[in-house]
PQR file of N, CA, C, O and H, with PARSE charges and radii, in Angstrom:
ATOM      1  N   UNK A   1     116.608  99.880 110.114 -0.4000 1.5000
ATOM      2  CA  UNK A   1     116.618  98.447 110.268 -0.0000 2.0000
ATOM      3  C   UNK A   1     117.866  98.036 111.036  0.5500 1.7000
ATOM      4  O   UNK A   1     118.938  98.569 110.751 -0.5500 1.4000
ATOM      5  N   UNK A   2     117.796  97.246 111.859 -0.4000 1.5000
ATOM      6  CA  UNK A   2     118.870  96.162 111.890 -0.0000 2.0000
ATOM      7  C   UNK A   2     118.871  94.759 111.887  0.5500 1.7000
ATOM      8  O   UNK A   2     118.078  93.922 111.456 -0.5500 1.4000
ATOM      9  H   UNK A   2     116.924  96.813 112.090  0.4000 1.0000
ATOM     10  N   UNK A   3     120.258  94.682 112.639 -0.4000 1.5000
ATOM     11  CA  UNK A   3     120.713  93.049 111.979 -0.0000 2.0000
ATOM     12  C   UNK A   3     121.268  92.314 113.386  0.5500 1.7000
ATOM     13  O   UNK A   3     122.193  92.603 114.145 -0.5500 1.4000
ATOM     14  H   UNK A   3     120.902  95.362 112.990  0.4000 1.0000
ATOM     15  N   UNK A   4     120.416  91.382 113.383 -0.4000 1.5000
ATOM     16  CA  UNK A   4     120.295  90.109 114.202 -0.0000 2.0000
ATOM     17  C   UNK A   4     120.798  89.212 113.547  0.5500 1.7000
ATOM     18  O   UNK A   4     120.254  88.710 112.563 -0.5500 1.4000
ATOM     19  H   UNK A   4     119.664  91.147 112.766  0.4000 1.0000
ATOM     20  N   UNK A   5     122.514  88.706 114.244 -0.4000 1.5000
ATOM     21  CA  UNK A   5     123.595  87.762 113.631 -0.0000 2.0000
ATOM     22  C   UNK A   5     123.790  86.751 114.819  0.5500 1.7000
ATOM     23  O   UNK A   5     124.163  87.018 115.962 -0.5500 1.4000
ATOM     24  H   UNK A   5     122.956  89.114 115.043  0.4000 1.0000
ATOM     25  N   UNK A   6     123.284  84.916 114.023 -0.4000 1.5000
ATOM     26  CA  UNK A   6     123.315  84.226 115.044 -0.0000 2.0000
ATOM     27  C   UNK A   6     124.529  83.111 114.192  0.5500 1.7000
ATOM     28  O   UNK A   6     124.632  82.877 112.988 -0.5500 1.4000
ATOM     29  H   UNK A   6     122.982  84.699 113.095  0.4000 1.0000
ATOM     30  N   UNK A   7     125.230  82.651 115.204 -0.4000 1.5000
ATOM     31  CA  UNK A   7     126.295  81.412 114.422 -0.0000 2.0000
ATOM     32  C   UNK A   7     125.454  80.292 114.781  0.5500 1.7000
ATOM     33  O   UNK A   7     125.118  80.045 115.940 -0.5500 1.4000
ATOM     34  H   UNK A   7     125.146  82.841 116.182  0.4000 1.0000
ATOM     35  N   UNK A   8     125.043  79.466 113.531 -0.4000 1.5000
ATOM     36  CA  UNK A   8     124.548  78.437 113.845 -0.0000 2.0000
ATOM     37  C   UNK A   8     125.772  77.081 114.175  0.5500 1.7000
ATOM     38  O   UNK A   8     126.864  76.971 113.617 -0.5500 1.4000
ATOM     39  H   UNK A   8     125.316  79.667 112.590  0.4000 1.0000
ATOM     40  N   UNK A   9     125.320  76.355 115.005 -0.4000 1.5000
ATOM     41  CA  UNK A   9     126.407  75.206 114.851 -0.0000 2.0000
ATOM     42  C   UNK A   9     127.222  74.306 114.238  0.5500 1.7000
ATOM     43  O   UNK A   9     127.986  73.558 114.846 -0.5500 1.4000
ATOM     44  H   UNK A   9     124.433  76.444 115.459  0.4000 1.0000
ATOM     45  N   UNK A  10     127.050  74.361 112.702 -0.4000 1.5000
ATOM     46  CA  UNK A  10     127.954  74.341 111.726 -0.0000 2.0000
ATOM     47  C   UNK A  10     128.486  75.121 111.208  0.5500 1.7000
ATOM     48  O   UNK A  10     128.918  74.940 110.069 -0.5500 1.4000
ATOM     49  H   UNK A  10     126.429  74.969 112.208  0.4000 1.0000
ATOM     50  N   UNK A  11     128.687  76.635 112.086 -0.4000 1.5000
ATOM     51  CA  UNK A  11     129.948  77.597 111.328 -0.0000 2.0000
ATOM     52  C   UNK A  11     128.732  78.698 110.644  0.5500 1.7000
ATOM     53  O   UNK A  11     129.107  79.856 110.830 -0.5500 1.4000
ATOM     54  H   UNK A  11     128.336  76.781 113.011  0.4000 1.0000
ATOM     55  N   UNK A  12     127.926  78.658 110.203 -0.4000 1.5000
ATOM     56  CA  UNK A  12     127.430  79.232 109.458 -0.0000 2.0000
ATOM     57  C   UNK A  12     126.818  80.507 110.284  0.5500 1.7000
ATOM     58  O   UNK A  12     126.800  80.449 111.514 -0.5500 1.4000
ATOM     59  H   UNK A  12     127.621  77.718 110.052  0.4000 1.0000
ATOM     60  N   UNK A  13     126.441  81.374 109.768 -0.4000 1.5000
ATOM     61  CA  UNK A  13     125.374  82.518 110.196 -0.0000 2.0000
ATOM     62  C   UNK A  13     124.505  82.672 109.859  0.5500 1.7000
ATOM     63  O   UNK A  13     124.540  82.404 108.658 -0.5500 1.4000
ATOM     64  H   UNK A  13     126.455  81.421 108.769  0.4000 1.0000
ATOM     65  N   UNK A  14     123.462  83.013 110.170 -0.4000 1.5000
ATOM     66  CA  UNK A  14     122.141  83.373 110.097 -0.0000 2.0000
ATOM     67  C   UNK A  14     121.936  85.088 110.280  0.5500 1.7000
ATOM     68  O   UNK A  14     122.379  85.695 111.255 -0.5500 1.4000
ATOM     69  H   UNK A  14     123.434  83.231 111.146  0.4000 1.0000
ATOM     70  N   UNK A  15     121.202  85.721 109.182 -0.4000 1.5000
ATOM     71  CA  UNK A  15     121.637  87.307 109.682 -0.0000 2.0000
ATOM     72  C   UNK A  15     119.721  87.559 109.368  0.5500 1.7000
ATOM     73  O   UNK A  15     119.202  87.440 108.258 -0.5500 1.4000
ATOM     74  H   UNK A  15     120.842  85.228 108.390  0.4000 1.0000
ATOM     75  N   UNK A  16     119.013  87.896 110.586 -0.4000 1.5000
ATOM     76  CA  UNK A  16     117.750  88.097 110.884 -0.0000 2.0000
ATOM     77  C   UNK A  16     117.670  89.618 110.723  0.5500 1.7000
ATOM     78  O   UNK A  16     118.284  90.254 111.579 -0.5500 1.4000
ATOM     79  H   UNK A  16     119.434  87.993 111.488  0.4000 1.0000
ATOM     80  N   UNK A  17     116.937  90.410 109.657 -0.4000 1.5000
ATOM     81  CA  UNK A  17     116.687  91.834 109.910 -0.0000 2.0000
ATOM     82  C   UNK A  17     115.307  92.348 110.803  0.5500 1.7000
ATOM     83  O   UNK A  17     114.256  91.737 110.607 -0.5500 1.4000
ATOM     84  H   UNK A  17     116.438  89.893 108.961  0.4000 1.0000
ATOM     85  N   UNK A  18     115.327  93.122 111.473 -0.4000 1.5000
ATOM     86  CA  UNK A  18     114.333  93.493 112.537 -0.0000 2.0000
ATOM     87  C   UNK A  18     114.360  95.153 112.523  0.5500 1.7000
ATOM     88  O   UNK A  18     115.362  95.849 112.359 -0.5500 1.4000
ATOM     89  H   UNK A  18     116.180  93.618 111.632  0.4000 1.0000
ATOM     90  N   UNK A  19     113.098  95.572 112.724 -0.4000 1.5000
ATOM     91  CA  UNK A  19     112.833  97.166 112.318 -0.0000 2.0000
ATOM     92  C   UNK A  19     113.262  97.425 114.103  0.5500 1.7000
ATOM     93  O   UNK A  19     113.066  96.756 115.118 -0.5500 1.4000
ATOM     94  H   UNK A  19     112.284  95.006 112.857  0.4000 1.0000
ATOM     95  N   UNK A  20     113.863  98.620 113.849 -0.4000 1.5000
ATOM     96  CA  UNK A  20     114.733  99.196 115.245 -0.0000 2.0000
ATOM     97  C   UNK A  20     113.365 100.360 115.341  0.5500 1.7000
ATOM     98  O   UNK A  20     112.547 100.273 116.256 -0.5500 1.4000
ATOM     99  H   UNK A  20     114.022  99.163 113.024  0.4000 1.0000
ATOM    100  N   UNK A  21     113.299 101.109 114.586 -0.4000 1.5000
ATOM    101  CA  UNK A  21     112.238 102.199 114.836 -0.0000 2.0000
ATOM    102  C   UNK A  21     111.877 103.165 113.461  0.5500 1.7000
ATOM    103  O   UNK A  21     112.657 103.489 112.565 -0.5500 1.4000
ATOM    104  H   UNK A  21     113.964 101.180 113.843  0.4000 1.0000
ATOM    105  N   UNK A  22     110.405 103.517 113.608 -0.4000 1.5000
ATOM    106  CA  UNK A  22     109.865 104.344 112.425 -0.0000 2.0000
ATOM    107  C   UNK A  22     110.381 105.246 112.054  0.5500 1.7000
ATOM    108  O   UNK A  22     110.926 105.537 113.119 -0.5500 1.4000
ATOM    109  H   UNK A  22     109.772 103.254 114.336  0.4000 1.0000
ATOM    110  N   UNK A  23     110.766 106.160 111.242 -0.4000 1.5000
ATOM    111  CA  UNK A  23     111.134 107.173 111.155 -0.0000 2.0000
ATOM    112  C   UNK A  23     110.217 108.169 110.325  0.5500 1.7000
ATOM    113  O   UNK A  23     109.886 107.825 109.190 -0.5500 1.4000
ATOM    114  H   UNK A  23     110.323 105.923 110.377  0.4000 1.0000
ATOM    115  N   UNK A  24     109.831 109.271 110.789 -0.4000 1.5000
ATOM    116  CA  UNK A  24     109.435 110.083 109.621 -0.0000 2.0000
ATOM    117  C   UNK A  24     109.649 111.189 109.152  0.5500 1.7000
ATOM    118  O   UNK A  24     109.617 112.125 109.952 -0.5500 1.4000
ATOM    119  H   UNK A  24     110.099 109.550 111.711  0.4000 1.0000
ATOM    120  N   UNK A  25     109.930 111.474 107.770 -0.4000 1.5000
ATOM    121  CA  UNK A  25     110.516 112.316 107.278 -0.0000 2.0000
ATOM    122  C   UNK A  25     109.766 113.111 106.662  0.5500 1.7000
ATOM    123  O   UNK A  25     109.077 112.710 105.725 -0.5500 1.4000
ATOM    124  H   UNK A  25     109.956 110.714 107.121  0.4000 1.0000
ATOM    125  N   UNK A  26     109.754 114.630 107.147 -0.4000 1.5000
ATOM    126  CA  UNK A  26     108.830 115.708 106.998 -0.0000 2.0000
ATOM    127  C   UNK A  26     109.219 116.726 105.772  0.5500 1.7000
ATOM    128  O   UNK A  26     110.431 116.868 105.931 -0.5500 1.4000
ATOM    129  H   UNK A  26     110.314 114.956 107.909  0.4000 1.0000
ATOM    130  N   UNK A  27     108.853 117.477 104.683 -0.4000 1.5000
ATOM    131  CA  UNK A  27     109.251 118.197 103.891 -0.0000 2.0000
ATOM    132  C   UNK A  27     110.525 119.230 104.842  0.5500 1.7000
ATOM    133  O   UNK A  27     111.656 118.999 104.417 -0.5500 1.4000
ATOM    134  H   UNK A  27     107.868 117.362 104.554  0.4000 1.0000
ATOM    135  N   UNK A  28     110.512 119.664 105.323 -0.4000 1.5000
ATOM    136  CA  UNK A  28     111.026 121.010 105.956 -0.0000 2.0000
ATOM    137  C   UNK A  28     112.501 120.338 106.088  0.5500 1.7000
ATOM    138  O   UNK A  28     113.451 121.069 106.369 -0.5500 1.4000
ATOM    139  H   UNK A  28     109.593 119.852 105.669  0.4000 1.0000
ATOM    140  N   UNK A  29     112.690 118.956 105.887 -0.4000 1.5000
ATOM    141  CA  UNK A  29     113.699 118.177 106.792 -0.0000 2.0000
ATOM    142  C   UNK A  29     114.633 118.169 105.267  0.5500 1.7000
ATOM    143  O   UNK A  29     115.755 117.700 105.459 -0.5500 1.4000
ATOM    144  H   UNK A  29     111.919 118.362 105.659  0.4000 1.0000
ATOM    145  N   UNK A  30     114.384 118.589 103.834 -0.4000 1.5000
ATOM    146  CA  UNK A  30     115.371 118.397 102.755 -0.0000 2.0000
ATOM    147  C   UNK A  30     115.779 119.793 102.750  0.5500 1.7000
ATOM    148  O   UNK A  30     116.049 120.241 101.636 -0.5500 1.4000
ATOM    149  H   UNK A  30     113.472 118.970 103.679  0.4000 1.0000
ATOM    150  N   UNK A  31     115.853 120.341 103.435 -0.4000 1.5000
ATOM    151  CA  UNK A  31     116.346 122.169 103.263 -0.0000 2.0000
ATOM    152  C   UNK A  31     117.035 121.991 104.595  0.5500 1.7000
ATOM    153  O   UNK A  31     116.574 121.254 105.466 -0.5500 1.4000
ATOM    154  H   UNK A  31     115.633 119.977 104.341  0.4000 1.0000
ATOM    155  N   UNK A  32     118.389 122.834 104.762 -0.4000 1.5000
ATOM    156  CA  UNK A  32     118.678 122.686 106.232 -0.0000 2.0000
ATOM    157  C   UNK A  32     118.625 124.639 106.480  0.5500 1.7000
ATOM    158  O   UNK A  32     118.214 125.310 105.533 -0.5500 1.4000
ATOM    159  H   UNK A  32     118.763 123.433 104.054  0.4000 1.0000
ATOM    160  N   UNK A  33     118.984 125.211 107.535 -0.4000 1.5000
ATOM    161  CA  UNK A  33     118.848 126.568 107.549 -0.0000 2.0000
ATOM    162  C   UNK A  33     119.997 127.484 106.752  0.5500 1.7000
ATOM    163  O   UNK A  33     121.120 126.980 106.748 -0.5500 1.4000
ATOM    164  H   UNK A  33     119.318 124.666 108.304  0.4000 1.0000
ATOM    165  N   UNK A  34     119.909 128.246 106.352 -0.4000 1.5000
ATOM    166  CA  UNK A  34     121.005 128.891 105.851 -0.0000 2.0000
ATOM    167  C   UNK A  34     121.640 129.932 107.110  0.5500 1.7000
ATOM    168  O   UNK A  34     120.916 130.655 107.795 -0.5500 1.4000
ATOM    169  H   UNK A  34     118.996 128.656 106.355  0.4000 1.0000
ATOM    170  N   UNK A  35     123.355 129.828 107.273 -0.4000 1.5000
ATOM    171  CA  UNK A  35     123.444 130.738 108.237 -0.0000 2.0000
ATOM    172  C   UNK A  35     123.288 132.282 108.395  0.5500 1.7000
ATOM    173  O   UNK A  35     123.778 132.945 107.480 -0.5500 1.4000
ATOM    174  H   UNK A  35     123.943 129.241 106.717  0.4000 1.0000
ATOM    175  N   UNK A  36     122.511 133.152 109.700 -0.4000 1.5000
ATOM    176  CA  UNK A  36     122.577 134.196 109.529 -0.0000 2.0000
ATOM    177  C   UNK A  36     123.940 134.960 108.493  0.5500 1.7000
ATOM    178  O   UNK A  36     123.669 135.329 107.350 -0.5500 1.4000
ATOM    179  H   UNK A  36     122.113 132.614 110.443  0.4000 1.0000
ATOM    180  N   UNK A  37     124.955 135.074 108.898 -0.4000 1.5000
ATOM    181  CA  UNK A  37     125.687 135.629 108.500 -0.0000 2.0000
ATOM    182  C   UNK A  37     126.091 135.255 106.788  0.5500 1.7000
ATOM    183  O   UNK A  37     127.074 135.838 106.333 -0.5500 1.4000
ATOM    184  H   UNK A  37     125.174 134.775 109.827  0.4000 1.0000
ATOM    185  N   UNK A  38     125.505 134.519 106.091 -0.4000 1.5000
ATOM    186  CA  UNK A  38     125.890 133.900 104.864 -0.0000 2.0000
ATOM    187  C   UNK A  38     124.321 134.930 104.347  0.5500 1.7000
ATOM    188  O   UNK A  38     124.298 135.390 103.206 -0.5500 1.4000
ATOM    189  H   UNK A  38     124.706 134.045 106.462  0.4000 1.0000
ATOM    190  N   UNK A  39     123.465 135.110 105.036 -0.4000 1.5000
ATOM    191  CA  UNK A  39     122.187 135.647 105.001 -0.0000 2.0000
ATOM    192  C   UNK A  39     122.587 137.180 104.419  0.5500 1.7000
ATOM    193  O   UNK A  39     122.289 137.746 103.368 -0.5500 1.4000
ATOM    194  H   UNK A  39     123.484 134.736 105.963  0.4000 1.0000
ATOM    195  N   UNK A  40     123.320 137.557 105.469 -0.4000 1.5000
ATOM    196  CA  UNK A  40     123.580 139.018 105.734 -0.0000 2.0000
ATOM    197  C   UNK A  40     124.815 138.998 104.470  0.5500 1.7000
ATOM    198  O   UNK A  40     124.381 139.679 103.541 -0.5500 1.4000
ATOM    199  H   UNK A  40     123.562 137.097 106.323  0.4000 1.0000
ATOM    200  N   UNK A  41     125.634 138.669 104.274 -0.4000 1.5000
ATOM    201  CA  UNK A  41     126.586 138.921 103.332 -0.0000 2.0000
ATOM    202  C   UNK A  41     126.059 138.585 101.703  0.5500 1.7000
ATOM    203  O   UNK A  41     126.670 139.099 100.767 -0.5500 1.4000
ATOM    204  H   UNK A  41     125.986 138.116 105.029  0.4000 1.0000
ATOM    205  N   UNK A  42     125.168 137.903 101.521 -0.4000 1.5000
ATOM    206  CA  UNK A  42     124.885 137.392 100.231 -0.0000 2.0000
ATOM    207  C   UNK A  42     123.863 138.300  99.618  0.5500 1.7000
ATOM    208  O   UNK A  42     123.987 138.971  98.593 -0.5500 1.4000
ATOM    209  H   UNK A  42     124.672 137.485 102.282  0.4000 1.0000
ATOM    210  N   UNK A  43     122.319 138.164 100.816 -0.4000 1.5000
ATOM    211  CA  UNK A  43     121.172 138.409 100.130 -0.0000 2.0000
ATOM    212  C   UNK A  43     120.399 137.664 100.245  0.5500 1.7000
ATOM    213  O   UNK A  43     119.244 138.030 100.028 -0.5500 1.4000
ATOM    214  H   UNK A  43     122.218 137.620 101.648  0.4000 1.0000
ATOM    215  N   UNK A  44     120.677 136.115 100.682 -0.4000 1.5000
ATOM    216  CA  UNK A  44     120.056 135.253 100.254 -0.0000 2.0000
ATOM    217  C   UNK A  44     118.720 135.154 101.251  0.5500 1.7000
ATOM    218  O   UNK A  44     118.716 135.636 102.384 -0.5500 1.4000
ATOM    219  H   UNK A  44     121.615 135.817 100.859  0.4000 1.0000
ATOM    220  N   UNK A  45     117.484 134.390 100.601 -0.4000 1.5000
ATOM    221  CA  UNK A  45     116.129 134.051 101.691 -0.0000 2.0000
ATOM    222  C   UNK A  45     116.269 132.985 102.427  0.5500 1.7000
ATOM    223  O   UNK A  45     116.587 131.932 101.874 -0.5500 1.4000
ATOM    224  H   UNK A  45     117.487 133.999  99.681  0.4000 1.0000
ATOM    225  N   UNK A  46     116.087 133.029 103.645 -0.4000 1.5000
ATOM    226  CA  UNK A  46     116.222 131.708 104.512 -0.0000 2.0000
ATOM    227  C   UNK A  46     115.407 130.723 103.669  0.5500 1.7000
ATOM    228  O   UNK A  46     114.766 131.228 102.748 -0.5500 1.4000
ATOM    229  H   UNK A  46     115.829 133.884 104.094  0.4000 1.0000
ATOM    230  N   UNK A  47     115.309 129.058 103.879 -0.4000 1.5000
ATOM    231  CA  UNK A  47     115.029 128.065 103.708 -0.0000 2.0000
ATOM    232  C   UNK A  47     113.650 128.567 104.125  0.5500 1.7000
ATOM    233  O   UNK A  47     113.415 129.583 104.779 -0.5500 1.4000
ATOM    234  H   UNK A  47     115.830 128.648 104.628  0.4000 1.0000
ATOM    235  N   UNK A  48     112.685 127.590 103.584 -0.4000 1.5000
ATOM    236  CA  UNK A  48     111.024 127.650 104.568 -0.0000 2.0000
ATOM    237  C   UNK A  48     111.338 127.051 105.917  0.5500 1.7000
ATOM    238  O   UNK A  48     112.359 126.387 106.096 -0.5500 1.4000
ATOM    239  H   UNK A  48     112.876 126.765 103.053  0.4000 1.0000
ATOM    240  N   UNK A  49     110.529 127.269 106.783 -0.4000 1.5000
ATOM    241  CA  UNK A  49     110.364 126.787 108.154 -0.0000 2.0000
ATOM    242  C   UNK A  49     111.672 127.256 109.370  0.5500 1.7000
ATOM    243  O   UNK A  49     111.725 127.055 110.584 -0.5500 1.4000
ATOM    244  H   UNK A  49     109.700 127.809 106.638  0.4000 1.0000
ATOM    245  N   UNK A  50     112.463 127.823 108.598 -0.4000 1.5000
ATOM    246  CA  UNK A  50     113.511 128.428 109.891 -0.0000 2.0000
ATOM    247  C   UNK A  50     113.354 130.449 109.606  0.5500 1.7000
ATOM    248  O   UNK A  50     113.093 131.158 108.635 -0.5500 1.4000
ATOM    249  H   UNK A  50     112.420 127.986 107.613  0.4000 1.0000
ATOM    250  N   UNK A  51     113.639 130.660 110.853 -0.4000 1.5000
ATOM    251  CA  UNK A  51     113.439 132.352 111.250 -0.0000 2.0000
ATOM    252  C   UNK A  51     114.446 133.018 110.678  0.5500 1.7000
ATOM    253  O   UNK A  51     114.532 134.239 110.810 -0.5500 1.4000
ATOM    254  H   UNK A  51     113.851 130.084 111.643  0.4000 1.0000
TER
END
């Protein structure tokens, strides 16, 4: 969202919210990748959706 701020002529503001753009948020997007090398030293399984 944002914000559309107008001064009206007695001092005051007016603050108009207006959608900037959709966003969508996909499962795969709450896991981020784990790094190779944290991979290789630990054990650990990558996240789903990264190699």
């Amino acid at each position: 969202m944002g914000v559309i701020i107008t001064k009206n002529s007695n001092g005051t503001r007016t603050f108009t919210y207006k959608k900037v753009q959709d966003r969508i948020f996909k499962p795969e997007h709450y896991l981020l990748p784990i790094p190779r090398d944290e991979i290789n030293r630990t054990g650990l399984v990558q996240n789903p959706g990264y190699n």
